[in-house]
C-alpha positions as semicolon CSV with decimal commas, in nm:
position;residue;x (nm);y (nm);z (nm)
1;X;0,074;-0,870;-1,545
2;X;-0,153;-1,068;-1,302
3;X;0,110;-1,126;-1,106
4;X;0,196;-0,784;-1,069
5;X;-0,161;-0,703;-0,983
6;X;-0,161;-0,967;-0,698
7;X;0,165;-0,787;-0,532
8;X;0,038;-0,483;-0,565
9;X;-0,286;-0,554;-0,412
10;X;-0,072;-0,728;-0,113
11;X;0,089;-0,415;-0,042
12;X;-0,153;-0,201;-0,094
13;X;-0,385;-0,393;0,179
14;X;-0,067;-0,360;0,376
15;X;-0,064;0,013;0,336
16;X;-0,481;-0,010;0,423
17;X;-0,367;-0,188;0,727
18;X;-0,145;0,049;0,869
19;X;-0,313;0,363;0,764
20;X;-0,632;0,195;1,014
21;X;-0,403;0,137;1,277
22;X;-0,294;0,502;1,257
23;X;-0,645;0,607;1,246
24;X;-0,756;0,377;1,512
25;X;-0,487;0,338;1,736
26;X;-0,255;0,658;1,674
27;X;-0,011;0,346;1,590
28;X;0,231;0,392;1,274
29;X;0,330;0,028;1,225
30;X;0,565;0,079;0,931
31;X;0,758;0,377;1,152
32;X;0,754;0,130;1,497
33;X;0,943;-0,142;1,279
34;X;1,185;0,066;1,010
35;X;1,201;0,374;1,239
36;X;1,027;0,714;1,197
37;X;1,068;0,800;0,823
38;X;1,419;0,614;0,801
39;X;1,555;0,540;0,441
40;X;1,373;0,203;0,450
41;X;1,038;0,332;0,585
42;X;1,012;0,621;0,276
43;X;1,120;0,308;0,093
44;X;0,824;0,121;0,211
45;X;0,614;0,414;0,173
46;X;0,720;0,426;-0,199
47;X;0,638;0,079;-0,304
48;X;0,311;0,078;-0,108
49;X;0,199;0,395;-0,265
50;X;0,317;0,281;-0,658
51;X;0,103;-0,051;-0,540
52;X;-0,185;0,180;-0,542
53;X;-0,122;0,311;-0,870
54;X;-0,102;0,010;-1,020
55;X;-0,411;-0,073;-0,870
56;X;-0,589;0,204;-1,045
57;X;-0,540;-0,032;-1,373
58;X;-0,759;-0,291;-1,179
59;X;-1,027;-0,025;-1,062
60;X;-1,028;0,084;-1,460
61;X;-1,059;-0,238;-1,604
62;X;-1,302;-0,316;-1,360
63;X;-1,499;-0,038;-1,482
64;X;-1,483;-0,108;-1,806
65;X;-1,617;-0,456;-1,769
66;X;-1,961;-0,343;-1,660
């Protein structure tokens, strides 16, 4: 599972990337490399957005720790 966890958190820092470059910059870096909402870009979309799901877990047992 803490492998899962690590992933997750990769692509979910990879979604936090991109989502300040389109707040910064106007500058959609998933759309400039996939294309603009292409199969593969909702694809990327996807996983990035189940990352942060799964991430809720880590916020939770975080939480509970304390």
């Amino acid at each position: 599972m803490v492998i899962l966890q690590k992933v997750a958190l990769v692509f979910t820092i990879i979604g936090a990337i991109n989502w300040g470059l389109i707040g910064f910059f106007d500058f959609n870096l998933v759309a400039s490399i996939f294309g603009d909402m292409t199969t593969l870009a909702r694809i990327i979309y996807a996983i990035v957005g189940i990352a942060g799901i799964i991430n809720i877990g880590l916020l939770i047992q975080d939480i509970d720790m304390h």
